[in-house]
C-alpha positions as a Markdown table, in Angstrom:
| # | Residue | x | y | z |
|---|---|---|---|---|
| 1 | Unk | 111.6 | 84.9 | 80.5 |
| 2 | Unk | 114.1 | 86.8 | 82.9 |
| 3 | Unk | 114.0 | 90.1 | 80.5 |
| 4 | Unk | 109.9 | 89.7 | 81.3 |
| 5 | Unk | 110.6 | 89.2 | 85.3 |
| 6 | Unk | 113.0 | 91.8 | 85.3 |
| 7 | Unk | 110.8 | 94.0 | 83.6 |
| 8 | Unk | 108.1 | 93.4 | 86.7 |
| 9 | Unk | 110.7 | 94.1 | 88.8 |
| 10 | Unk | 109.9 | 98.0 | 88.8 |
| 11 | Unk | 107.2 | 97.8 | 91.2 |
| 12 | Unk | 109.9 | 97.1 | 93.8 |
| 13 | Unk | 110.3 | 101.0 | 93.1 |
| 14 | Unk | 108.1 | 101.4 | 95.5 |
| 15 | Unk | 109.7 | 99.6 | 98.2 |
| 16 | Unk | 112.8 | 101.1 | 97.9 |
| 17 | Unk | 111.9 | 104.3 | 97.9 |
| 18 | Unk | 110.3 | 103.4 | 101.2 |
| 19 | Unk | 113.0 | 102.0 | 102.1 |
| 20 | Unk | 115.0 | 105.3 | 101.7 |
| 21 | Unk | 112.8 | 106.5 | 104.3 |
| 22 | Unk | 113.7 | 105.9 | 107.5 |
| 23 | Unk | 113.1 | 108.7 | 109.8 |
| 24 | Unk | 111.3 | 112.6 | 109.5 |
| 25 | Unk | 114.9 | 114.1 | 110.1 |
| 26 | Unk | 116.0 | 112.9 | 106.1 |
| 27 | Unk | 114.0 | 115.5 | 105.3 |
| 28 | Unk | 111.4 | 113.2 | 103.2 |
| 29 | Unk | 107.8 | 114.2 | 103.3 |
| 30 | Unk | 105.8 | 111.4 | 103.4 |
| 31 | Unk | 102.9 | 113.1 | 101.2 |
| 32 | Unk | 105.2 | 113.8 | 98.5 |
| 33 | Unk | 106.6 | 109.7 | 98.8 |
| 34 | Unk | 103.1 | 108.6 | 98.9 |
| 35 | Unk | 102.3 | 111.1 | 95.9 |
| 36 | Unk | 104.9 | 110.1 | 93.8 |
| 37 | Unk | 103.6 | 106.4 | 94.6 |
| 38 | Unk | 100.3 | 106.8 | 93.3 |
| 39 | Unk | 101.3 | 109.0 | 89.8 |
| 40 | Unk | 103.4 | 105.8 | 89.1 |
| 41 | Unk | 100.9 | 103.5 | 89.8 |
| 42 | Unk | 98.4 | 105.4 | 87.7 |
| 43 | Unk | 100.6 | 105.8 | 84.9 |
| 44 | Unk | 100.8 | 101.6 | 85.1 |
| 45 | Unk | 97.1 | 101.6 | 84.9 |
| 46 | Unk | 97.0 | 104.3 | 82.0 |
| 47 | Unk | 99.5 | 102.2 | 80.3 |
| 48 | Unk | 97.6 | 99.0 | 80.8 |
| 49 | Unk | 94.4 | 100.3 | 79.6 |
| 50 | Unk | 95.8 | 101.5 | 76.2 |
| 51 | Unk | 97.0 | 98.2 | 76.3 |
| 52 | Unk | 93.7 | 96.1 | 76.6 |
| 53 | Unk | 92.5 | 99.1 | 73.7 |
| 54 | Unk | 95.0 | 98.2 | 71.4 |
| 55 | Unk | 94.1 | 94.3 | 71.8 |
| 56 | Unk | 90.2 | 95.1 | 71.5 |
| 57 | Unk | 90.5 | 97.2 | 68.3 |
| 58 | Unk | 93.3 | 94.4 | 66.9 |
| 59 | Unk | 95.9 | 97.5 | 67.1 |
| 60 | Unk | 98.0 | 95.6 | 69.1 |
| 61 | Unk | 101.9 | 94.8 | 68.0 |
| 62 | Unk | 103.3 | 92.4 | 70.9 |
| 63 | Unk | 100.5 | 90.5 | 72.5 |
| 64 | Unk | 103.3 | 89.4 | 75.1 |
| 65 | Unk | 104.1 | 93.1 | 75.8 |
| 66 | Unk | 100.6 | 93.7 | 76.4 |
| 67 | Unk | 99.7 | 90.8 | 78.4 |
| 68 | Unk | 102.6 | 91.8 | 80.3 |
| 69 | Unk | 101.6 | 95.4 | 80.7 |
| 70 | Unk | 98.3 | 94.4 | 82.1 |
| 71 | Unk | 99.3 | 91.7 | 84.8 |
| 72 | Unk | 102.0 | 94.7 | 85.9 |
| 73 | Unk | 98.9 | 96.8 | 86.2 |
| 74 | Unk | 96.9 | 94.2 | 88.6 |
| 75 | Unk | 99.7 | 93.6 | 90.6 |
| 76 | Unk | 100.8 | 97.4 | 91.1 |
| 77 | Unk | 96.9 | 98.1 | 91.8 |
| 78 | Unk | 97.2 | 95.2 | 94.5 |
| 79 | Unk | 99.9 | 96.2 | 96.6 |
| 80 | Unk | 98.8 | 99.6 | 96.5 |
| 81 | Unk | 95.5 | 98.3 | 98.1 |
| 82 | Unk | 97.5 | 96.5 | 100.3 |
| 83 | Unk | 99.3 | 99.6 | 101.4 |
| 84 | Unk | 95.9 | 101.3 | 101.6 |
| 85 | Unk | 94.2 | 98.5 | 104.1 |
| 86 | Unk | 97.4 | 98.4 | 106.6 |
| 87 | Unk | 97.3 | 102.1 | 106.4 |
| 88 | Unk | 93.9 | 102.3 | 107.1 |
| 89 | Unk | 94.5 | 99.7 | 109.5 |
| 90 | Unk | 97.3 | 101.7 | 111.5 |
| 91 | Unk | 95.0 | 104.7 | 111.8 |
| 92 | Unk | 92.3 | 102.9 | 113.1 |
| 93 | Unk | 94.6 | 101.3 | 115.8 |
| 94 | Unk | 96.0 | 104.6 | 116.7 |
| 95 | Unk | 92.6 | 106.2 | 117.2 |
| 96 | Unk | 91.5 | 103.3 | 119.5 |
| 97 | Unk | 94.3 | 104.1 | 121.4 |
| 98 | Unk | 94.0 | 105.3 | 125.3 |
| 99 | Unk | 95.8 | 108.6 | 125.8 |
C-alpha cells in the first residue's frame, strides 16, 4: 500500500518545481516550467491510455498497475485543470483591474 502511495507521489513534481520558482531573477522562464508541466502530464495520460488498451484487449499483466496508472492519470489531469481555472482566474482579475 505505501509502495502504491508513494508511487502517486510524483505528481507533487509539479509543486516542487513550482516551488523552485520564486522570483524572475532565478533565471526560470515560466513558459518552459509550465511546458515541462504539461509534457509530463501528457505523458501520464499517454501512459494511462495504453493502460485502459491493454485491459480492453485482455493484454494487460498487473491489473493493479493499471488501475493505478489510470487514477494517476485523473488526478494529474485534475490539478492541471485546477491550475488552468486559477490561472484563467488571475488573468481575468488583472484585466478588470483600474490602471
Amino acid at each position: 500500500m505505501q509502495d502504491s502511495i508513494g508511487k502517486i507521489g510524483n505528481l507533487n513534481g509539479i509543486a516542487n518545481k513550482l516551488d523552485k520558482v520564486d522570483n524572475i531573477s532565478d533565471g526560470v522562464d515560466f513558459s518552459k516550467v509550465l511546458q515541462k508541466s504539461l509534457d509530463d502530464v501528457n505523458k501520464v495520460q499517454v501512459t494511462a491510455d495504453k493502460a485502459m488498451a491493454d485491459i480492453a484487449t485482455g493484454e494487460v499483466r498487473n491489473l493493479h498497475q493499471a488501475a493505478l496508472a489510470i487514477g494517476k492519470a485523473e488526478t494529474s489531469m485534475k490539478v492541471m485543470l485546477e491550475i488552468r481555472n486559477k490561472a484563467l482566474s488571475a488573468y481575468k482579475e488583472i484585466a478588470r483591474t483600474q490602471l
